[in-house]
VEXLO-559054 format. One record per residue (C-alpha): x, y, z. Coordinates in pm, 1 decimal. Example, Ala and Ser with C-alpha at 12.3 -4.5 7.8 and 13.67 -1.06 7.14 Angstrom:
<recs>
       px       py       pz
   1230.0   -450.0    780.0
   1367.0   -106.0    714.0
</recs>
This chain:
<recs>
       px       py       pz
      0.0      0.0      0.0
    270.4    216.0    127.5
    461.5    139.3   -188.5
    166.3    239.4   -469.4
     96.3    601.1   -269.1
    494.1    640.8   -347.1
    394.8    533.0   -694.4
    140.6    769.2   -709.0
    382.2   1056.9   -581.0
    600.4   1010.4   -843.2
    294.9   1043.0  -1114.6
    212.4   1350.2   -999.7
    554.1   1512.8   -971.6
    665.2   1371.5  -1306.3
    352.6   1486.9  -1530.3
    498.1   1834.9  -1564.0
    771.0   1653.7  -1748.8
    581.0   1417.4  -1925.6
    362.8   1703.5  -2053.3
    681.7   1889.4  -2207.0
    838.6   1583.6  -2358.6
    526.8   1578.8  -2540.3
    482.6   1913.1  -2641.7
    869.2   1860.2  -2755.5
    729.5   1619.0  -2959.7
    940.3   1332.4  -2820.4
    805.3    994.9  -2880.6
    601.6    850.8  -2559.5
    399.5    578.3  -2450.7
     11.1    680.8  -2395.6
   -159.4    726.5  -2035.6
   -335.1    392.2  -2113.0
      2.8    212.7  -2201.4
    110.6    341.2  -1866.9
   -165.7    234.5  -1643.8
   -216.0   -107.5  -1833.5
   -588.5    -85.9  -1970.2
   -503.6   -366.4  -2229.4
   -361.4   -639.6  -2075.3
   -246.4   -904.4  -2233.5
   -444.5  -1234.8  -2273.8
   -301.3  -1572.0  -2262.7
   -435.5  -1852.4  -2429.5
   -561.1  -2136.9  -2243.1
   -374.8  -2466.2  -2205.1
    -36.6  -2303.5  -2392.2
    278.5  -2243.7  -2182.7
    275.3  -1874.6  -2105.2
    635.8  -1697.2  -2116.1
    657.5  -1297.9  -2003.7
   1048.5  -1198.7  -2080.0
   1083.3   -784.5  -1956.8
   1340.2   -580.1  -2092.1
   1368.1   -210.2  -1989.4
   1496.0    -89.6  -2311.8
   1678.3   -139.6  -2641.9
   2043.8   -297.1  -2518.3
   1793.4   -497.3  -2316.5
   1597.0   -630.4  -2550.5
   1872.0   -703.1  -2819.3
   1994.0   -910.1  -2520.0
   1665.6  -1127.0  -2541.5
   1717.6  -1233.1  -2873.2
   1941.9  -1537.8  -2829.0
   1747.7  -1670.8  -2505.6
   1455.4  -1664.3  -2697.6
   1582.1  -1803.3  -2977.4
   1615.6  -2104.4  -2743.6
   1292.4  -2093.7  -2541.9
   1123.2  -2127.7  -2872.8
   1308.0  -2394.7  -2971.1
   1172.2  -2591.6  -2658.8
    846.4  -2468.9  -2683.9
    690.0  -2428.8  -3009.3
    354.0  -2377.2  -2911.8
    407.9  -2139.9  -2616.9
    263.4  -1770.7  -2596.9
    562.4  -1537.6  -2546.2
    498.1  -1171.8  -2450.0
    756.4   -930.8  -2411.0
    694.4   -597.0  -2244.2
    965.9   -345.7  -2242.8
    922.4     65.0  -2029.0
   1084.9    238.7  -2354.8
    901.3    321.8  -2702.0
   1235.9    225.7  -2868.0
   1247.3    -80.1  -2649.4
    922.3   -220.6  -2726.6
    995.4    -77.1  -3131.7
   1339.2   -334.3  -3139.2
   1132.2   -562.0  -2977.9
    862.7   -590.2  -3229.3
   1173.1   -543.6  -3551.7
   1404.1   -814.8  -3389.2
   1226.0  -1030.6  -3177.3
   1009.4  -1249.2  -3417.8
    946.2  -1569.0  -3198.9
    767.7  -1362.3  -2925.9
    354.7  -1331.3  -2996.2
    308.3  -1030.6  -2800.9
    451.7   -708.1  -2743.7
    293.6   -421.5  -2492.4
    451.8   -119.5  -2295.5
    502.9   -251.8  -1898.5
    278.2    -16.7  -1705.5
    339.3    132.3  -1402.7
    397.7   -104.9  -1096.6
     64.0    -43.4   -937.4
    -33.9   -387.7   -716.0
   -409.0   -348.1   -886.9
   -240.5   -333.4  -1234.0
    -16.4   -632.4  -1212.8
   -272.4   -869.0  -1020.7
   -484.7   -828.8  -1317.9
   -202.8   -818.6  -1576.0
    -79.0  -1194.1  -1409.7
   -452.3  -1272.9  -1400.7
   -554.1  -1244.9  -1784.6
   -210.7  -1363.8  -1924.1
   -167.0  -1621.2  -1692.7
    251.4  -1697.5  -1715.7
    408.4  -2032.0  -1674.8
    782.3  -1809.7  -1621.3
    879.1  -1446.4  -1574.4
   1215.6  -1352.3  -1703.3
   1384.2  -1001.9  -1643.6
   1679.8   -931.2  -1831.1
   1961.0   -773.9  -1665.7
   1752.0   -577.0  -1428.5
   1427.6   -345.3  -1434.1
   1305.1   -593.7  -1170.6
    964.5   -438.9  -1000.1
    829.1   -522.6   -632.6
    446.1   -540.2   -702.5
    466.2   -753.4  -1054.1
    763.0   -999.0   -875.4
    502.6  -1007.2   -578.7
    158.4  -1113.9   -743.5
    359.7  -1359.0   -991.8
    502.5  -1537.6   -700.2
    138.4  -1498.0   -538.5
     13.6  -1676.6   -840.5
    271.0  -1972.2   -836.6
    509.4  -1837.0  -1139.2
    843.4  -1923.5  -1212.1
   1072.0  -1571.2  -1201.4
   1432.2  -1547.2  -1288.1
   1654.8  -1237.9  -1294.2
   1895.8  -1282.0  -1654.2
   2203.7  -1200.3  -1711.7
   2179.7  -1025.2  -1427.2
   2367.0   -651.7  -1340.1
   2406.5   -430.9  -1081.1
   2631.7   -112.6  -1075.1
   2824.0     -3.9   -744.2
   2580.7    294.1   -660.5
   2308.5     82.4   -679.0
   2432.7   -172.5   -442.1
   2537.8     57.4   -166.2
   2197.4    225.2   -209.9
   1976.4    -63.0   -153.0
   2238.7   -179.9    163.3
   2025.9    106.3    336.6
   1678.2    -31.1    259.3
   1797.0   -441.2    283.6
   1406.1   -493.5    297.3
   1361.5   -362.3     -7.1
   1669.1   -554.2   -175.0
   1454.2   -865.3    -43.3
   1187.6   -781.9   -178.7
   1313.5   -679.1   -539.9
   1556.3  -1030.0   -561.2
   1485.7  -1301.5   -278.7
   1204.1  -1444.9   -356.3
   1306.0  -1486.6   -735.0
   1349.2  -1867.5   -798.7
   1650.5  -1777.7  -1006.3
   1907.1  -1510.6   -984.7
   2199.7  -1506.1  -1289.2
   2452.2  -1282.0  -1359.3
   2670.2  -1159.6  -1633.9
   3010.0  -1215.4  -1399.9
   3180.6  -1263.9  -1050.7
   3182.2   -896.8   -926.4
   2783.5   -861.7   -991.5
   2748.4  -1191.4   -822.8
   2908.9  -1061.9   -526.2
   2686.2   -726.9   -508.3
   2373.2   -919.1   -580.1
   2495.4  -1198.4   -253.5
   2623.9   -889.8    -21.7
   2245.1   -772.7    -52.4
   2038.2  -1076.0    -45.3
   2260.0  -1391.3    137.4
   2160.2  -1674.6   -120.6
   2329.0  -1845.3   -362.5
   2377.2  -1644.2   -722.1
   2488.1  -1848.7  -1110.0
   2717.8  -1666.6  -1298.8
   2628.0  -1719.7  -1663.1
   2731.0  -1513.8  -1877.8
   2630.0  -1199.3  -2072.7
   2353.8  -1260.8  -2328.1
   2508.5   -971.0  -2555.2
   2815.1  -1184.0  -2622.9
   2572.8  -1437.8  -2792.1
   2355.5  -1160.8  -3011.7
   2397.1  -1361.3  -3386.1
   2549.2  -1107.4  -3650.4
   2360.9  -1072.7  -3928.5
   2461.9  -1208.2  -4286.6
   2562.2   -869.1  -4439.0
   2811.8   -907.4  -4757.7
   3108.3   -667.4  -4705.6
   3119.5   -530.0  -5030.6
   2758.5   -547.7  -5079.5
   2701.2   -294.6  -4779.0
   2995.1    -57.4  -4896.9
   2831.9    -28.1  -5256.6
   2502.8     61.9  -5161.6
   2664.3    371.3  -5020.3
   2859.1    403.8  -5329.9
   3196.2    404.3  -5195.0
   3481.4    332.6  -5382.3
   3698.2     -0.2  -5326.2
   3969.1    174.6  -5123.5
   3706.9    467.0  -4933.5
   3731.7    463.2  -4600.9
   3400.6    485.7  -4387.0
   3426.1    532.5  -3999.0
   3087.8    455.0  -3784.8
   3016.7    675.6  -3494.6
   2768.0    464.6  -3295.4
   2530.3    581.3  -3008.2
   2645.4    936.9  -2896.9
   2447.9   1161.5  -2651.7
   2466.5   1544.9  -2608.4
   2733.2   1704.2  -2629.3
   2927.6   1439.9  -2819.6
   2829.4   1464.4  -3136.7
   2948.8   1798.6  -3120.7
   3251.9   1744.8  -2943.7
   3357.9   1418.8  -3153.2
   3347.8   1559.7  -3514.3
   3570.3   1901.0  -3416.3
   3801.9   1621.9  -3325.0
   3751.7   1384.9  -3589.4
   3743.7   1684.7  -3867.1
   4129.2   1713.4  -3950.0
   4058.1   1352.4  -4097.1
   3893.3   1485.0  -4393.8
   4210.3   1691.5  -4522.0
   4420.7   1326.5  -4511.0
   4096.3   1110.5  -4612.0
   3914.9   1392.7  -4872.5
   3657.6   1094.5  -4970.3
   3597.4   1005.0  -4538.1
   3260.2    886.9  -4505.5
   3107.0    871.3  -4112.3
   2824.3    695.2  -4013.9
   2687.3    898.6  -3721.4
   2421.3    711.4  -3529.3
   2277.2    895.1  -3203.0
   2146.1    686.2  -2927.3
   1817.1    804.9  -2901.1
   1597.9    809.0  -3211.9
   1369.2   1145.3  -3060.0
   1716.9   1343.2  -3144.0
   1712.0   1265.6  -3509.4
   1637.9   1562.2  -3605.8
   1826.0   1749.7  -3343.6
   2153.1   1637.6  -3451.1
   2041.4   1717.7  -3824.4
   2043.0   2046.2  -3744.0
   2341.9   2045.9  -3540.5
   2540.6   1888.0  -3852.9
   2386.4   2237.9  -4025.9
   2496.8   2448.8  -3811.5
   2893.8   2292.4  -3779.3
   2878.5   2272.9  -4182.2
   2931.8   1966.7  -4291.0
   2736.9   1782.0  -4617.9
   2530.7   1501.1  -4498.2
   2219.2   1247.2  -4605.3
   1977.0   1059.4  -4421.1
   1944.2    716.1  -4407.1
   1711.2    631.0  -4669.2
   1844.8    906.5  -4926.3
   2116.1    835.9  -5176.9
   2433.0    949.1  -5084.3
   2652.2   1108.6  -5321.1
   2965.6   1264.1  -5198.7
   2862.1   1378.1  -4839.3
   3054.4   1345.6  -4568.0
   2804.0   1266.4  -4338.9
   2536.2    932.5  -4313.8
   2304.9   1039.1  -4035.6
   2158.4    720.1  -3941.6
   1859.0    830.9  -3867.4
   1627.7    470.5  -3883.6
   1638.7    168.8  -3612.3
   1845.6   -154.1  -3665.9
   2086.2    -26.2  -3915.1
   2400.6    -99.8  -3730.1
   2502.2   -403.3  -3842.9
   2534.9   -247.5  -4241.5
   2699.3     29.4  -4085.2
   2969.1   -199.1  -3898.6
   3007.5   -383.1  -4180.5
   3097.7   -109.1  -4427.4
   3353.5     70.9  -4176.4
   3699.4     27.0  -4154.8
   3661.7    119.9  -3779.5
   3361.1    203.7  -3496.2
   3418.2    454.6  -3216.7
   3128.2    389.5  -2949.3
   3035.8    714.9  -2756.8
   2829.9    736.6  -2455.8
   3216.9    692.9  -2356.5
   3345.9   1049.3  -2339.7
   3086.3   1165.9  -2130.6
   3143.5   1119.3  -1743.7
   2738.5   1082.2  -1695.4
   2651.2    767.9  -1919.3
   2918.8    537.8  -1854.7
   2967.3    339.1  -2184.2
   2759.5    128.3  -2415.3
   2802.4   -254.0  -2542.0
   3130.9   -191.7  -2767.0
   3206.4   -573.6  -2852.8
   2855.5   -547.2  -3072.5
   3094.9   -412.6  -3352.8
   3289.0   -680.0  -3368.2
   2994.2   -956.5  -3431.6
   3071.2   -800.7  -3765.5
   3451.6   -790.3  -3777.0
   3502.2   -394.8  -3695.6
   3773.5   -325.5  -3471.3
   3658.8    -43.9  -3157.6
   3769.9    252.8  -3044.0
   3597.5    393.4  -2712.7
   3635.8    705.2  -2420.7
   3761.1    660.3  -2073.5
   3407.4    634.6  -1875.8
   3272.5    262.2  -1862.3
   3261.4    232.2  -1552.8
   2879.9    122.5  -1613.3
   3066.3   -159.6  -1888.2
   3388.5   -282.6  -1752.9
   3339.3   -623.5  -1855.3
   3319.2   -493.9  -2222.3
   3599.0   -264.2  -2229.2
   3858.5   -573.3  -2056.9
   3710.5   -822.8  -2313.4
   3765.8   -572.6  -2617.7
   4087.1   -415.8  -2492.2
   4229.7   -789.4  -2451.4
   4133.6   -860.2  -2800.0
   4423.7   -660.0  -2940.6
   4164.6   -504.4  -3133.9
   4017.0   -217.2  -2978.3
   4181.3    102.1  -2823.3
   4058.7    312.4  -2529.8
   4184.1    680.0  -2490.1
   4069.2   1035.0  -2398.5
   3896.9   1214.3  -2670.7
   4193.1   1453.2  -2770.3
   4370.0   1107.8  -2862.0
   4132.5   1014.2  -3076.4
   4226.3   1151.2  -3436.4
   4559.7    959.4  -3379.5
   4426.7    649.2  -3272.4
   4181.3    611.5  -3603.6
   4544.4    735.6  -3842.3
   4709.8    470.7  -3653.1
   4487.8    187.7  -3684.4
   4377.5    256.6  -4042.9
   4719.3     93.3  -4105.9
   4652.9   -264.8  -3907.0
   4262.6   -233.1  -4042.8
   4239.8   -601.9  -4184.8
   4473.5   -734.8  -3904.8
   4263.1   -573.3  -3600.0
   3947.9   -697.2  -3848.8
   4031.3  -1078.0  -3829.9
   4101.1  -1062.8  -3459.7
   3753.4   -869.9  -3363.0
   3573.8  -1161.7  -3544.7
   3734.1  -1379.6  -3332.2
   3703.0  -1244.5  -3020.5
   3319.8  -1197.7  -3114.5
   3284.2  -1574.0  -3146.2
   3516.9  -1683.0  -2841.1
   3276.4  -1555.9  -2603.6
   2955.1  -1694.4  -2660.7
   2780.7  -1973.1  -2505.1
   2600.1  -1732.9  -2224.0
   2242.3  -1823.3  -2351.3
   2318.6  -2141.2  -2298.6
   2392.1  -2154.5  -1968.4
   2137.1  -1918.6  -1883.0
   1865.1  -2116.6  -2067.1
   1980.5  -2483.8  -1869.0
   1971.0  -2265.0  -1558.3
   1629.2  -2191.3  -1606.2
   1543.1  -2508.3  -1698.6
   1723.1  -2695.0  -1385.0
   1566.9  -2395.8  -1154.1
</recs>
């Protein structure tokens, strides 16, 4: 009770907000996505799976656990629910096996006694974390199987919910199965609960590439056989700004330089179009035909893979900004492009030591950045062949996660 008046305090103090964001014009989910007016309804006598992933790293994560659920059941209903529009949007491009796909609404007990009523779920997976008391609550209530996946847990977090230990319970105990992505979030999950944690594996390490033809991807941006193309992968505010002044004495070496710039968030599309205006450079969206611009703004979801495919090299942002902490930067080498990434991943150690130990990435302050792309656009085939196999070396995490589950 206590815990949906809280639930209701936040409403309240974040509708200014929501109201702006929408007036902004940013993309958000409806007031009846929020408070769950269509729940989802499970057929009778089919296994019932709900996997929950909070957003689009998340949900890409899914995809090879799925893969494998399916494979055991055939018949079974599988919803996914996800609390971001982009989330839910990757979910419905690159999750095919699932049958259902809906916005998870606020935590409300009321909403997710009836939600667990009407679909009825055999299992409840979360994936990597997003975990929520009320819905973890009425599924156990109900007799369902939960598991936390591939399971993470940053430093803050830990020594936050050390204060409130009931609430740790609450979020994690009571789950039948608790799975992490390594040792050191095995330890923070056991320092706040006491019971025994699996270390499986990250699911991102097992994300399939896609079959994308080399050459074929470089020719439908017309680029000639020896044109180098550069992807610059999931930036925030300021760094797109901040990354091309850098990047920009490139063009006088490299005249015919192409760079894929892809921003995190899709609602800033059109933001960084205009930035690109402003700072003067030639550029084309996505789905126009490039002719000599210098600029690709990737401006449409699940183009990556072409993107990593064509480049000679990736730099992943959300790196050289103190406040995000790093993104998934071994995803460019499913497709054989060798990394290049800031100092701040603190949120994604276990990437950067993976990638670093590859040989075939390079982590460095910004102002060494220029210097680290001239120096490896010597080694690019060399450092190409190694990312590949680093990218296959460490899979086999959906596989352990899916006998855990199974065993649990």
């Amino acid at each position: 009770m206590i815990y949906d008046l809280f639930i209701v305090l936040f409403v309240i103090v974040s509708a200014p907000k929501i109201l702006w964001q929408t007036v902004r014009g940013k993309r958000l989910c409806t007031l009846r996505q929020r408070f769950g007016t269509r729940p989802p309804y499970g057929k009778p006598g089919l296994q019932k799976i709900w996997i929950h992933a909070v957003s689009v790293g998340e949900i890409k994560a899914a995809q090879p656990l799925l893969k494998l659920l399916r494979q055991r059941e055939p018949t079974a209903s599988i919803l996914v629910t996800s609390t971001t529009v982009t989330g839910l949007e990757e979910a419905r491009r690159s999750l095919s096996e699932a049958d259902l796909f809906r916005f998870l609404p606020l935590d409300f007990s009321w909403i997710m006694r009836r939600w667990i009523r009407f679909f009825s779920p055999d299992l409840l997976l979360f994936v990597e974390g997003d975990v929520w008391p009320n819905l973890i609550y009425q599924a156990k209530k109900a007799g369902v199987k939960t598991a936390l996946v591939s399971g993470k847990i940053s430093e803050r977090s830990t020594k936050r919910l050390s204060y409130v230990p009931f609430l740790a319970r609450r979020l994690y105990f009571s789950l039948d199965l608790l799975s992490t992505q390594n040792e050191e979030y095995s330890r923070r999950f056991a320092s706040l609960v006491g019971r025994p944690i699996q270390v499986t594996g990250n699911l991102k390490l097992d994300i399939q590439a896609s079959a994308i033809d080399r050459e074929t991807a470089r020719r439908h941006f017309s680029f000639a056989p020896e044109q180098i193309a550069l992807t610059l992968s999931c930036t925030h505010a300021p760094e797109e700004k901040e990354l091309l002044e850098t990047l920009s004495p490139l063009w006088k070496e490299y005249p015919d330089l192409v760079i894929f710039l892809a921003p995190r968030h899709p609602e800033r599309f059109d933001e960084v179009g205009e930035l690109l205006s402003k700072m003067g450079f030639s550029f084309c969206r996505w789905e126009e035909s490039r002719k000599e611009e210098q600029i690709v703004l990737v401006d449409a979801m699940g183009k990556l893979p072409i993107c990593y495919t064509a480049s000679a090299l990736a730099i992943v942002a959300g790196s050289f900004s103190s406040y995000v902490g790093g993104h998934n930067v071994l995803e460019p080498f499913l497709f054989g492009c060798p990394v290049l990434f800031g100092p701040n991943m603190q949120d994604q150690r276990e990437f950067a030591r993976l990638a670093l130990a590859s040989g075939a990435a390079w982590q460095g302050p910004q102002q060494e950045l220029a210097q680290a792309i001239r120096d490896r656009l010597r080694l690019s085939e060399k450092l190409r062949e190694s990312a590949k196999q680093t990218g296959d070396q460490n899979r086999g995490s959906a596989q352990r996660t899916f006998d855990a589950i199974i065993e649990t």
